[in-house]
Gaussian input, Z-matrix of N, CA and C with variables (Angstrom, degrees):
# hf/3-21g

backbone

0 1
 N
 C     1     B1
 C     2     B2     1     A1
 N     3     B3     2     A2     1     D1
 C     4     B4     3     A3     2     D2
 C     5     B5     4     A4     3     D3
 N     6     B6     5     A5     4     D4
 C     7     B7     6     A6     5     D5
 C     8     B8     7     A7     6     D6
 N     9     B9     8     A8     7     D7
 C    10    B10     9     A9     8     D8
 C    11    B11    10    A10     9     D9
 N    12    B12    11    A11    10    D10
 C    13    B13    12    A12    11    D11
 C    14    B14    13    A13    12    D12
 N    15    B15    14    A14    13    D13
 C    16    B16    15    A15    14    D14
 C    17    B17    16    A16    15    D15
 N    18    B18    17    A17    16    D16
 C    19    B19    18    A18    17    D17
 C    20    B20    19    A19    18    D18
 N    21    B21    20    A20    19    D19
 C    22    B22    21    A21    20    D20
 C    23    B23    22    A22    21    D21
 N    24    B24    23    A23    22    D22
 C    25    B25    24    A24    23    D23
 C    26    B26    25    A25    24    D24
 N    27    B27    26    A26    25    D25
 C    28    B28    27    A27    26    D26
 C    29    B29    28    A28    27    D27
 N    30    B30    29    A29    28    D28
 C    31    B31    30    A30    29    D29
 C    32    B32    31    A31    30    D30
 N    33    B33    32    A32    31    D31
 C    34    B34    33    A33    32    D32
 C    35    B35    34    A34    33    D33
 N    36    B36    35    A35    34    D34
 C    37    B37    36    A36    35    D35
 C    38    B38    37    A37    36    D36
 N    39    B39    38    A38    37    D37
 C    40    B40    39    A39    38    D38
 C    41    B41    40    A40    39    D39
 N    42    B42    41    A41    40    D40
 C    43    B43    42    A42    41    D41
 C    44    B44    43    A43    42    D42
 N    45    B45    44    A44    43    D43
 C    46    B46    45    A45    44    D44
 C    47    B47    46    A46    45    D45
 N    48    B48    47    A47    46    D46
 C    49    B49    48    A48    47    D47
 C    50    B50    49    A49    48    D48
 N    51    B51    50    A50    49    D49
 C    52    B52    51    A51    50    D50
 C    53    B53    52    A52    51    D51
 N    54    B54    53    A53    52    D52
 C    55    B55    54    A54    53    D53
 C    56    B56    55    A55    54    D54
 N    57    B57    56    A56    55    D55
 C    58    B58    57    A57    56    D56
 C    59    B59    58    A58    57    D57
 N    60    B60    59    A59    58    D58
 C    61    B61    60    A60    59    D59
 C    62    B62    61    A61    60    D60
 N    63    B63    62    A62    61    D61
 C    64    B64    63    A63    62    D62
 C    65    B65    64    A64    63    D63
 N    66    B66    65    A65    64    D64
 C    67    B67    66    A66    65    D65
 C    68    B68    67    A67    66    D66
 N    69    B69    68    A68    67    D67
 C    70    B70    69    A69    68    D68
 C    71    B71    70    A70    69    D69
 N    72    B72    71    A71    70    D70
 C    73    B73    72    A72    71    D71
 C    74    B74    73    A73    72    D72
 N    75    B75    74    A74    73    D73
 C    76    B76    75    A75    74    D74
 C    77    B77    76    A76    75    D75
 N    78    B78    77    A77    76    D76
 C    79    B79    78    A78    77    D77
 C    80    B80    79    A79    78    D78
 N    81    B81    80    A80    79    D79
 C    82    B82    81    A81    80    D80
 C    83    B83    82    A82    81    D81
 N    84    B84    83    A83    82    D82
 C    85    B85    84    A84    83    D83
 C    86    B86    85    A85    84    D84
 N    87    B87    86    A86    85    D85
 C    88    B88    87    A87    86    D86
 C    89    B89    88    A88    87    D87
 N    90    B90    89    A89    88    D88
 C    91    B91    90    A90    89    D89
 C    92    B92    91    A91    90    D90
 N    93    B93    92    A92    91    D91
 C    94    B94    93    A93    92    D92
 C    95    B95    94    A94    93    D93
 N    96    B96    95    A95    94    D94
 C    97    B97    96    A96    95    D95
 C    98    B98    97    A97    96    D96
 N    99    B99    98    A98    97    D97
 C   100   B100    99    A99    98    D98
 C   101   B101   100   A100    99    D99
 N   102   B102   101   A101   100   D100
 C   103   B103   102   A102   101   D101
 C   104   B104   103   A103   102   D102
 N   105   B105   104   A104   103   D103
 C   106   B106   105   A105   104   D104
 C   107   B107   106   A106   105   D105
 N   108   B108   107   A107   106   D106
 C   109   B109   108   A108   107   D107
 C   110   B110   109   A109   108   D108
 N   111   B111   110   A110   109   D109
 C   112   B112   111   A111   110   D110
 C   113   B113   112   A112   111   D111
 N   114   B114   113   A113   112   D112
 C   115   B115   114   A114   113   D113
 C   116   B116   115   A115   114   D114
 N   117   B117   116   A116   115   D115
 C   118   B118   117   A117   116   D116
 C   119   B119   118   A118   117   D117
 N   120   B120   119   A119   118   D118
 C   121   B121   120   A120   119   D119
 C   122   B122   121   A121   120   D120
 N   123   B123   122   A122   121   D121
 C   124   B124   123   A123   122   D122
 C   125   B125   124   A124   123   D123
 N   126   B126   125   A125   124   D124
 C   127   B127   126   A126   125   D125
 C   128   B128   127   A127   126   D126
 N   129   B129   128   A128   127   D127
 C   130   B130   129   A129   128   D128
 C   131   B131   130   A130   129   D129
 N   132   B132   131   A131   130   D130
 C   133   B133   132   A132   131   D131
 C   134   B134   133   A133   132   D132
 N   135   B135   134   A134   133   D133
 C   136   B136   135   A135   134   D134
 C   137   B137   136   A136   135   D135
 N   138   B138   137   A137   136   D136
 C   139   B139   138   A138   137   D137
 C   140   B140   139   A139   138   D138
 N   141   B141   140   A140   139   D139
 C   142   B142   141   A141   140   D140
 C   143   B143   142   A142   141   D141
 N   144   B144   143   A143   142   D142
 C   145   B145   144   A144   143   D143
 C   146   B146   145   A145   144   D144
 N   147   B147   146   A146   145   D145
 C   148   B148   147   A147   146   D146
 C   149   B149   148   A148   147   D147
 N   150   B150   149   A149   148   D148
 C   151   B151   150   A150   149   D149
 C   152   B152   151   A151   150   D150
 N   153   B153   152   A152   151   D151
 C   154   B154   153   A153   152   D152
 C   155   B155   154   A154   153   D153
 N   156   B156   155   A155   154   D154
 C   157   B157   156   A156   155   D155
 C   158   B158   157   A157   156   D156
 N   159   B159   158   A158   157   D157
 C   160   B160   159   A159   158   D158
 C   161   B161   160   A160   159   D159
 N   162   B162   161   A161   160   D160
 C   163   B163   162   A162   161   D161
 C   164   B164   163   A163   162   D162
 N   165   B165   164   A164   163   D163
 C   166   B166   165   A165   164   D164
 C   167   B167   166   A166   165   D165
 N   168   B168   167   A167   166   D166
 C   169   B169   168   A168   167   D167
 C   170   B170   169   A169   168   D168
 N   171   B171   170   A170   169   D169
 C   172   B172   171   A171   170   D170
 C   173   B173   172   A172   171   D171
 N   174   B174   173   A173   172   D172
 C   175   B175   174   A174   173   D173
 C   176   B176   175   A175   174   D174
 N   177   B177   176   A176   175   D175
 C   178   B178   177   A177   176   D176
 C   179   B179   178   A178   177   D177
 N   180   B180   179   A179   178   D178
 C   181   B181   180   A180   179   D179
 C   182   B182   181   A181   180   D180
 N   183   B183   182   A182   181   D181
 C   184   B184   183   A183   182   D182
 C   185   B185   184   A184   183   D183
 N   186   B186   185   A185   184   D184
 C   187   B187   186   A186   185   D185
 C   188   B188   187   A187   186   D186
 N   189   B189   188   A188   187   D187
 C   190   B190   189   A189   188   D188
 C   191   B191   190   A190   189   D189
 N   192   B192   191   A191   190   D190
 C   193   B193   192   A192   191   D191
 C   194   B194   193   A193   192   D192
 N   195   B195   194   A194   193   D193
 C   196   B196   195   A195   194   D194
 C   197   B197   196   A196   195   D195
 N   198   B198   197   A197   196   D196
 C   199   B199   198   A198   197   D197
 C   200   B200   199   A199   198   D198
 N   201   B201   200   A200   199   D199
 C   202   B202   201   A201   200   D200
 C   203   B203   202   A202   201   D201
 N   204   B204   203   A203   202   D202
 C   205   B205   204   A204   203   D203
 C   206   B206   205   A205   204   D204
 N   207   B207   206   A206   205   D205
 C   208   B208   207   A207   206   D206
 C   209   B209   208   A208   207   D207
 N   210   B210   209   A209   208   D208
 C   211   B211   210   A210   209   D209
 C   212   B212   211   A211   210   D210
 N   213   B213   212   A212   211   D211
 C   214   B214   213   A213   212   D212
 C   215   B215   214   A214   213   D213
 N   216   B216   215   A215   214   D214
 C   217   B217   216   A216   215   D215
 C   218   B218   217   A217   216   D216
 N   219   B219   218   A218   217   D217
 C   220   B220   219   A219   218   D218
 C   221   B221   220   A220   219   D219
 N   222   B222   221   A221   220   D220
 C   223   B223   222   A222   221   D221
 C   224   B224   223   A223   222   D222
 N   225   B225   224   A224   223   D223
 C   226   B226   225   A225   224   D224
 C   227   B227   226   A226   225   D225
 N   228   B228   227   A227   226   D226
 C   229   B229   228   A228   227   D227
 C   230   B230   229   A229   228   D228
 N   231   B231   230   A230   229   D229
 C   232   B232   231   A231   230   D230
 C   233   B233   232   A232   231   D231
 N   234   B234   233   A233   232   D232
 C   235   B235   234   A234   233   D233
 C   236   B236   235   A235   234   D234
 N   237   B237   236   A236   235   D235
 C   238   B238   237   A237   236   D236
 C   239   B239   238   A238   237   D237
 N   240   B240   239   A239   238   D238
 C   241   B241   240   A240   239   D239
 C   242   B242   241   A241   240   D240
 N   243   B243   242   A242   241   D241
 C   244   B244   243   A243   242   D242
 C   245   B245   244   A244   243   D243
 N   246   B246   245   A245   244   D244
 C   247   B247   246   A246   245   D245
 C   248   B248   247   A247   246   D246
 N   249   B249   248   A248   247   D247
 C   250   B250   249   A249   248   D248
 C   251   B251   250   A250   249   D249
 N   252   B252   251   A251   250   D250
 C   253   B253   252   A252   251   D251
 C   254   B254   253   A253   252   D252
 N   255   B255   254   A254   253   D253
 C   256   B256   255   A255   254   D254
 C   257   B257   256   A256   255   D255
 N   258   B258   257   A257   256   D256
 C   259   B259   258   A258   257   D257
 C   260   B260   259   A259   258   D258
 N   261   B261   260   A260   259   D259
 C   262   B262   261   A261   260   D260
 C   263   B263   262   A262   261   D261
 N   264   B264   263   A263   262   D262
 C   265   B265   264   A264   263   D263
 C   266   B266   265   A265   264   D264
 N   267   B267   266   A266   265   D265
 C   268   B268   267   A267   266   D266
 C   269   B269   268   A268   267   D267
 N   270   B270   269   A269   268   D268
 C   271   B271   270   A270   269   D269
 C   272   B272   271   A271   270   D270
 N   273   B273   272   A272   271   D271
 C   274   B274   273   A273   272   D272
 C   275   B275   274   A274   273   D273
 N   276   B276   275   A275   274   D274
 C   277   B277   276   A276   275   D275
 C   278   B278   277   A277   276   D276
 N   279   B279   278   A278   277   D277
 C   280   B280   279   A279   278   D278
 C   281   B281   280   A280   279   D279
 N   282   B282   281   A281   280   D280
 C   283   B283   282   A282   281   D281
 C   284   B284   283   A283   282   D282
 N   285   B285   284   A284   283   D283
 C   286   B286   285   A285   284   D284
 C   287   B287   286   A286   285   D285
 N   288   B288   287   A287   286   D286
 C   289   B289   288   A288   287   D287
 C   290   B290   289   A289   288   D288
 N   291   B291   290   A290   289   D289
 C   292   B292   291   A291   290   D290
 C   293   B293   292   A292   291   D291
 N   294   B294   293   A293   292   D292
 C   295   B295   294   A294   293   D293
 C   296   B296   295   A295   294   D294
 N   297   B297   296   A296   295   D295
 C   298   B298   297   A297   296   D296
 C   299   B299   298   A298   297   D297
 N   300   B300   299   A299   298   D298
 C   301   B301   300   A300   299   D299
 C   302   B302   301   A301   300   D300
 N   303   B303   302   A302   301   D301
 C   304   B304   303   A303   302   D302
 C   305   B305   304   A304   303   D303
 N   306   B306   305   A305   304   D304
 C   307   B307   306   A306   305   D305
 C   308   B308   307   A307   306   D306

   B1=1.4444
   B2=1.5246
   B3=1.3761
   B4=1.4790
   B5=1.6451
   B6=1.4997
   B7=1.1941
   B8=1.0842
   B9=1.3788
   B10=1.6283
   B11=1.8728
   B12=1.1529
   B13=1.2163
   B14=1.9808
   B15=1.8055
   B16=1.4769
   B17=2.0900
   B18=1.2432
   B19=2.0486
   B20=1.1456
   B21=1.1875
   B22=2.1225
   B23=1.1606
   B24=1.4927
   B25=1.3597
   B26=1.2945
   B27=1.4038
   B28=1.3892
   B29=2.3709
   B30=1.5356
   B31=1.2040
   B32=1.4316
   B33=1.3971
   B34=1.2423
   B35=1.5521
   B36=1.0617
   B37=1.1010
   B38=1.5812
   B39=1.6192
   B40=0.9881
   B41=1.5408
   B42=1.4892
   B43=1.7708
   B44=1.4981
   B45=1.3969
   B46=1.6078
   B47=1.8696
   B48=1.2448
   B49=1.2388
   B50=1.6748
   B51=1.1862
   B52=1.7574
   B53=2.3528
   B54=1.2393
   B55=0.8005
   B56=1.7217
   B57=1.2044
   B58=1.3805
   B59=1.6496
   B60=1.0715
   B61=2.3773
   B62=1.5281
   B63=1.2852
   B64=1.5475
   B65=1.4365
   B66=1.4288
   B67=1.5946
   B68=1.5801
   B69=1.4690
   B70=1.9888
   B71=1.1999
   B72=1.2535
   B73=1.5113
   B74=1.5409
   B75=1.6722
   B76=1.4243
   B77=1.8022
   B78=1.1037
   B79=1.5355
   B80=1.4526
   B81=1.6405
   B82=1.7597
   B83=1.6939
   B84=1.1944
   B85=1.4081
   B86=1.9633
   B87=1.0811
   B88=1.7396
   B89=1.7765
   B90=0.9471
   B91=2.0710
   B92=1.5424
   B93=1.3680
   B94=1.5690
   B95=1.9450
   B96=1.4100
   B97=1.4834
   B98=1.5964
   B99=0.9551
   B100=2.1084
   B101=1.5514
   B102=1.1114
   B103=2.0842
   B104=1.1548
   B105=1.8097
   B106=1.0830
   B107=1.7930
   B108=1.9207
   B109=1.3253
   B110=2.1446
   B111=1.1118
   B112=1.3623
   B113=1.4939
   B114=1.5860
   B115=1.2593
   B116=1.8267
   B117=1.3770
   B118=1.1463
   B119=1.7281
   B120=1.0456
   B121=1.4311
   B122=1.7867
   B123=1.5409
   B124=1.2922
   B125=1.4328
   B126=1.1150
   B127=1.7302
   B128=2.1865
   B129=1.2932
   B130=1.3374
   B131=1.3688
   B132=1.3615
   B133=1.4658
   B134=1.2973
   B135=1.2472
   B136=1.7028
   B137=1.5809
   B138=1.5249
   B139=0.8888
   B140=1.7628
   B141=1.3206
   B142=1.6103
   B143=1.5540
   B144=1.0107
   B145=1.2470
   B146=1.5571
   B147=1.3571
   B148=1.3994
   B149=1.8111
   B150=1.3639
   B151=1.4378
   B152=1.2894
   B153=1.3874
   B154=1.4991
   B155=1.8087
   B156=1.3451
   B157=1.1072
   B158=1.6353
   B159=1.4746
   B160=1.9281
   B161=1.3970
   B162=1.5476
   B163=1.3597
   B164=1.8367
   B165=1.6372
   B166=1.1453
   B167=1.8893
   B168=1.8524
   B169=1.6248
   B170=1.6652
   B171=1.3156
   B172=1.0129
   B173=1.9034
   B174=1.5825
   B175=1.5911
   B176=1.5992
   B177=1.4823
   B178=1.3311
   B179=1.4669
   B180=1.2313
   B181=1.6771
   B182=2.0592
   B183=1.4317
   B184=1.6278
   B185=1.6817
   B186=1.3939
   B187=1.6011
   B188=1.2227
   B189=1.0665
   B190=1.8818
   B191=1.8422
   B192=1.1862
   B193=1.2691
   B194=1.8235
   B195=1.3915
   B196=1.6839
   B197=1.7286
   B198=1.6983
   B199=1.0553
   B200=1.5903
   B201=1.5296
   B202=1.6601
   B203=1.7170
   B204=1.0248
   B205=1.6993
   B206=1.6062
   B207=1.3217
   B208=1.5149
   B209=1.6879
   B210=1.2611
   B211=1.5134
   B212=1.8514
   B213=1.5803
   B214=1.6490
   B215=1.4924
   B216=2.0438
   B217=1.7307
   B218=1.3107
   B219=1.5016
   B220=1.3517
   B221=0.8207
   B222=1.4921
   B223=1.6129
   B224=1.7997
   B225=1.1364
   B226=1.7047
   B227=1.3882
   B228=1.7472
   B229=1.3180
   B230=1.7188
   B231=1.5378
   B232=1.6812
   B233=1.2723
   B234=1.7001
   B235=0.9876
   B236=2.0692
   B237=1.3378
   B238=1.2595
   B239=1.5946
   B240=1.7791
   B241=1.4557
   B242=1.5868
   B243=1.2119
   B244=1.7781
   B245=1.7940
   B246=1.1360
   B247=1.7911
   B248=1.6335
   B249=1.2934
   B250=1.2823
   B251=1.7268
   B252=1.0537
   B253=1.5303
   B254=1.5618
   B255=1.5666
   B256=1.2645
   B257=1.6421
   B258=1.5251
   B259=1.5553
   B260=1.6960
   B261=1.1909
   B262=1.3286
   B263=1.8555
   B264=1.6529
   B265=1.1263
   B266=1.6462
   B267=1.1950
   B268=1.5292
   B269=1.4249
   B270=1.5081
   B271=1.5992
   B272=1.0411
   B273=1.5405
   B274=1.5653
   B275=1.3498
   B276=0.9600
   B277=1.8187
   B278=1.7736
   B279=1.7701
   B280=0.9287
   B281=1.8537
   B282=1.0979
   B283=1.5262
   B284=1.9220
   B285=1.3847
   B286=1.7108
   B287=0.9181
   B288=1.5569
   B289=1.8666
   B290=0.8249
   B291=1.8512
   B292=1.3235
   B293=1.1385
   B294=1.7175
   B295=1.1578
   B296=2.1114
   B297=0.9389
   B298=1.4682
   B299=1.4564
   B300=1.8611
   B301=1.1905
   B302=1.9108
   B303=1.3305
   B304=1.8130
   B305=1.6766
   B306=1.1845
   B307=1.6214
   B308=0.9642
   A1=111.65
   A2=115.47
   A3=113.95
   A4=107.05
   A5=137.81
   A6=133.13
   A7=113.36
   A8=133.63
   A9=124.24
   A10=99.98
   A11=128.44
   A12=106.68
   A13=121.15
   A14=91.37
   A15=95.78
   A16=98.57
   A17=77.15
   A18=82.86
   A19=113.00
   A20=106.63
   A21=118.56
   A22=104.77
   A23=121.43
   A24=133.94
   A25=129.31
   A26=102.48
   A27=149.53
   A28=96.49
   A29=100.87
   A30=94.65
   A31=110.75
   A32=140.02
   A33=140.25
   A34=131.26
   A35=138.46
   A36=137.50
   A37=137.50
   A38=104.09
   A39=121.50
   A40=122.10
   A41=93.23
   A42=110.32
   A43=123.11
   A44=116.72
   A45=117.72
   A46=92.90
   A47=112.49
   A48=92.84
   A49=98.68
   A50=127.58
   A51=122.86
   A52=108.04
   A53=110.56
   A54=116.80
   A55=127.02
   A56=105.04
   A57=115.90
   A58=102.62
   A59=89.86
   A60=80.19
   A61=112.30
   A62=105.64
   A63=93.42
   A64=97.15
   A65=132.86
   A66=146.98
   A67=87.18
   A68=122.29
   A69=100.36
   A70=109.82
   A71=130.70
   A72=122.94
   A73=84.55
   A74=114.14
   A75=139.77
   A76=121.59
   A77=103.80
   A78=111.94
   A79=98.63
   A80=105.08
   A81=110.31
   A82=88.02
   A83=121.53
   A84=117.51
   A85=111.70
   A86=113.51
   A87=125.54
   A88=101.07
   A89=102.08
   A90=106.64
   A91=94.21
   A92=109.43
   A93=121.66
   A94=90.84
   A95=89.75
   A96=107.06
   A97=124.30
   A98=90.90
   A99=114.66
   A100=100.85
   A101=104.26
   A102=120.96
   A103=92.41
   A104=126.30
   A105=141.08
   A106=65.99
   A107=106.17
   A108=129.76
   A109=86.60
   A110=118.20
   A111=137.77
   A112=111.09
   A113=102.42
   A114=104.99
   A115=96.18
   A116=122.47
   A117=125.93
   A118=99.95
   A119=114.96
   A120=114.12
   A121=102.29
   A122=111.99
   A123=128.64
   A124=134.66
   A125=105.93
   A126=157.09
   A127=76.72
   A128=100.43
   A129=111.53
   A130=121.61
   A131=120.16
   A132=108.82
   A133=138.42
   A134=135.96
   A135=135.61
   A136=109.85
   A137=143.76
   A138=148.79
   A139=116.08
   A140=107.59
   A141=147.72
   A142=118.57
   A143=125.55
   A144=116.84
   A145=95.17
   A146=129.72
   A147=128.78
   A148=109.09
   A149=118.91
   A150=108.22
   A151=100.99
   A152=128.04
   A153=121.47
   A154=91.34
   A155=110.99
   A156=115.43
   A157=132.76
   A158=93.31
   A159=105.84
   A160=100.29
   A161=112.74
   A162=109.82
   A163=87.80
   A164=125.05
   A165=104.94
   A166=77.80
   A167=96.79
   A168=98.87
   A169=110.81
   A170=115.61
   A171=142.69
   A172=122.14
   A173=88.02
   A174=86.79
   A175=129.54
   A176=113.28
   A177=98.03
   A178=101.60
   A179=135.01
   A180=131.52
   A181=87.65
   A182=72.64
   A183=104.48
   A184=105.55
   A185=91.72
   A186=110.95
   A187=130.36
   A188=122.06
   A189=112.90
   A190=98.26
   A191=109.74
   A192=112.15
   A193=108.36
   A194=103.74
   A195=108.37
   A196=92.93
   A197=111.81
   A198=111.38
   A199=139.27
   A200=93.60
   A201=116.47
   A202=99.37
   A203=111.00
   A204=112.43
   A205=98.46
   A206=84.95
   A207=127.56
   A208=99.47
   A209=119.03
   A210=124.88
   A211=91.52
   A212=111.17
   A213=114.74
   A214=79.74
   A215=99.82
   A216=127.79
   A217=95.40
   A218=102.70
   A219=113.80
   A220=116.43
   A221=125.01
   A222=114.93
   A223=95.82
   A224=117.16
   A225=115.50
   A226=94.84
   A227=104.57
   A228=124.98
   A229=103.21
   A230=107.90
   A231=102.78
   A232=102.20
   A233=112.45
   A234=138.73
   A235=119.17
   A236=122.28
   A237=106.83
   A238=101.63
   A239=109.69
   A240=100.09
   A241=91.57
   A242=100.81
   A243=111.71
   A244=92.48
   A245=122.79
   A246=107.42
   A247=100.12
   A248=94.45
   A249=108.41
   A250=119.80
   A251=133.68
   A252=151.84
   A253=98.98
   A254=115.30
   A255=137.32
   A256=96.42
   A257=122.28
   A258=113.15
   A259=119.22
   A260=129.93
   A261=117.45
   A262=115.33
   A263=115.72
   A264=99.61
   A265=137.01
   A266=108.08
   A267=116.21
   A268=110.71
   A269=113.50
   A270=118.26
   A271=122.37
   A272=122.81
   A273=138.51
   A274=106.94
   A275=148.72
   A276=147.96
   A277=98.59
   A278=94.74
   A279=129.63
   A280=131.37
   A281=130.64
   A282=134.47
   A283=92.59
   A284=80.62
   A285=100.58
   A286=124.09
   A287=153.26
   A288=136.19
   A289=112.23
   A290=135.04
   A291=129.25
   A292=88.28
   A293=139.82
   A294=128.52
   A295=68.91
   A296=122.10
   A297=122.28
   A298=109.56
   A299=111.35
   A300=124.76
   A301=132.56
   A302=66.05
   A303=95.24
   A304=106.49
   A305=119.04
   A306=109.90
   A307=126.63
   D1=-45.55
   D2=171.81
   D3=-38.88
   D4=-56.32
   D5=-173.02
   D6=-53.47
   D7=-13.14
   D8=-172.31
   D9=70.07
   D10=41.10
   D11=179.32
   D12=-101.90
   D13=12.61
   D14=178.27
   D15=132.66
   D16=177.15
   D17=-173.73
   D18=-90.02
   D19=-169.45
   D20=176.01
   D21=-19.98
   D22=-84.82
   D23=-177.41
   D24=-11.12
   D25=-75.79
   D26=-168.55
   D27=-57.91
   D28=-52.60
   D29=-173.60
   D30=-90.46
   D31=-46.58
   D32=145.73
   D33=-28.75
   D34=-48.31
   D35=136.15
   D36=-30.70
   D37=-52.27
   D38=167.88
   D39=-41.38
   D40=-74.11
   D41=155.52
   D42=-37.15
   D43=-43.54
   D44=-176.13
   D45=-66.09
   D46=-51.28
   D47=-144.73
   D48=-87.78
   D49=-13.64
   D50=149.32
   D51=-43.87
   D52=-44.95
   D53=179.12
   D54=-66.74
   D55=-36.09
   D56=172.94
   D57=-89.78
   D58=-29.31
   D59=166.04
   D60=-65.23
   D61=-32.91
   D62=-171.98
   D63=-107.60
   D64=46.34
   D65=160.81
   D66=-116.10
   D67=-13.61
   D68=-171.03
   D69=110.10
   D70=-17.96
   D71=-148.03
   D72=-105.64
   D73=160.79
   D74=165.90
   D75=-84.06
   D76=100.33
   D77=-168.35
   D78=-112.14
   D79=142.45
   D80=-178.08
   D81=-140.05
   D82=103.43
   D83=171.46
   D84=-64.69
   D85=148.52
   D86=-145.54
   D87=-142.03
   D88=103.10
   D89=176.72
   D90=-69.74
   D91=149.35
   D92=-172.23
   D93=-161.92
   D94=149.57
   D95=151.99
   D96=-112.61
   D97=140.48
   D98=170.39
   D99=-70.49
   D100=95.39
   D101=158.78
   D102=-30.48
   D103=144.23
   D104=-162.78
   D105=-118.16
   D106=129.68
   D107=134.79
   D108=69.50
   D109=23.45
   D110=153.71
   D111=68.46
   D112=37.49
   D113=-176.31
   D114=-117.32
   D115=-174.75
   D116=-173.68
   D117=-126.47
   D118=20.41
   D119=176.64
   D120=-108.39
   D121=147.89
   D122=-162.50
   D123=16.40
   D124=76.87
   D125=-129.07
   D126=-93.00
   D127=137.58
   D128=168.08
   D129=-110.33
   D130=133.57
   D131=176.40
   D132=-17.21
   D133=145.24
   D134=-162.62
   D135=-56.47
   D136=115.34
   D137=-168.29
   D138=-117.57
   D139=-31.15
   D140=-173.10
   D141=-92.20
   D142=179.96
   D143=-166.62
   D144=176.41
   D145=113.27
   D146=-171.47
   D147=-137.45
   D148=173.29
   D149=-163.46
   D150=-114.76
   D151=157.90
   D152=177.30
   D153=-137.61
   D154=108.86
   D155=163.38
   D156=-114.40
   D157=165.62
   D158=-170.46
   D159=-127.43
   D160=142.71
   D161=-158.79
   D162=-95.76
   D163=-2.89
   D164=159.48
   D165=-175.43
   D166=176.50
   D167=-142.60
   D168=-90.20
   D169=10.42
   D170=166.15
   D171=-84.54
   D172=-32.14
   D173=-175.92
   D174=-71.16
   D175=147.24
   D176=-165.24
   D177=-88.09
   D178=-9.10
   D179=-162.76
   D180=-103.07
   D181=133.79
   D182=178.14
   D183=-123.61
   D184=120.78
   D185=168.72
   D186=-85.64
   D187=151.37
   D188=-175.40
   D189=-125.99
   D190=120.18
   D191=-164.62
   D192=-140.14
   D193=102.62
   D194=-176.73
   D195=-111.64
   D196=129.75
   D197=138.08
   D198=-126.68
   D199=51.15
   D200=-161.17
   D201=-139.72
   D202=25.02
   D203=162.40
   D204=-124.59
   D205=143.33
   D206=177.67
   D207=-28.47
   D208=-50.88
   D209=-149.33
   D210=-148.79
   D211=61.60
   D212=-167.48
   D213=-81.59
   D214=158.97
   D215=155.69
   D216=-53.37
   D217=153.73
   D218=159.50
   D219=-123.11
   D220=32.31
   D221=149.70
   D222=-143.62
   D223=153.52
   D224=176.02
   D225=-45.99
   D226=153.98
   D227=163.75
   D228=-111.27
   D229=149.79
   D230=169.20
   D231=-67.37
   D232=146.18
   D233=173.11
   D234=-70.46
   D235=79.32
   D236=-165.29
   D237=-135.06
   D238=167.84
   D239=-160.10
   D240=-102.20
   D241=157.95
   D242=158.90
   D243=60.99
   D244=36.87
   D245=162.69
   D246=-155.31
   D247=143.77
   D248=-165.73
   D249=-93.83
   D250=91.78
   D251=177.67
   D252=-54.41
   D253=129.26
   D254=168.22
   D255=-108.04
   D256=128.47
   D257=152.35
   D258=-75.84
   D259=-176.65
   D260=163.06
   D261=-79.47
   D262=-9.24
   D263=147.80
   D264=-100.75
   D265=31.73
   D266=155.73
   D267=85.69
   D268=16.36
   D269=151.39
   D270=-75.58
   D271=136.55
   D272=-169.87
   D273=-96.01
   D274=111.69
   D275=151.94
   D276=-116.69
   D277=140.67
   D278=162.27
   D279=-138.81
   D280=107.66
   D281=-166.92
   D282=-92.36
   D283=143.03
   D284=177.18
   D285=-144.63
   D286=144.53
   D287=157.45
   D288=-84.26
   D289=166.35
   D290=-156.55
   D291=-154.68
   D292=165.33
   D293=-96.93
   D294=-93.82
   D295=-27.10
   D296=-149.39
   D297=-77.76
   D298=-2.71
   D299=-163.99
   D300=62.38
   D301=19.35
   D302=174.33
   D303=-55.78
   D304=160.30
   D305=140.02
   D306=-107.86

């Protein structure tokens, strides 16, 4: 945090996914926005930053793994487009492309 290199997210994450590189695993850090009021309608520029990992670079299952939100899963969620993941503690994530093919 002293560096100014960004918030919670941004440095926690960061760290996880240096950490899960040197466990083996394939990490691609991914800009995301936080649903205003936990809906997915009029979505604000990327603020977030979440991990999508492969337990090797061949594999087809992609994980979605934040541990830099306020109220993160505690266990990976599958990584999938257009469907919306409940954890058993009652966080909502949903991944989408936008017209620019963004995620």
């Amino acid at each position: 945090l002293d560096r100014n290199r960004g918030g919670f997210c941004l440095e926690l994450n960061s760290l996880f996914a240096e950490f899960l590189r040197a466990c083996g695993y394939h990490v691609t850090i991914v800009e995301a926005t936080v649903a205003k009021d936990g809906t997915f309608d009029d979505l604000r520029p990327p603020s977030h930053i979440v991990l999508m990992v492969k337990t090797d670079p061949s594999a087809t299952d992609v994980y979605y793994v934040d541990v830099g939100f306020a109220e993160p899963p505690l266990v990976p969620l599958p990584f999938t487009y257009h469907q919306e993941h409940v954890t058993p503690e009652g966080m909502r994530s949903k991944f989408s492309i936008d017209c620019k093919g963004n995620v």
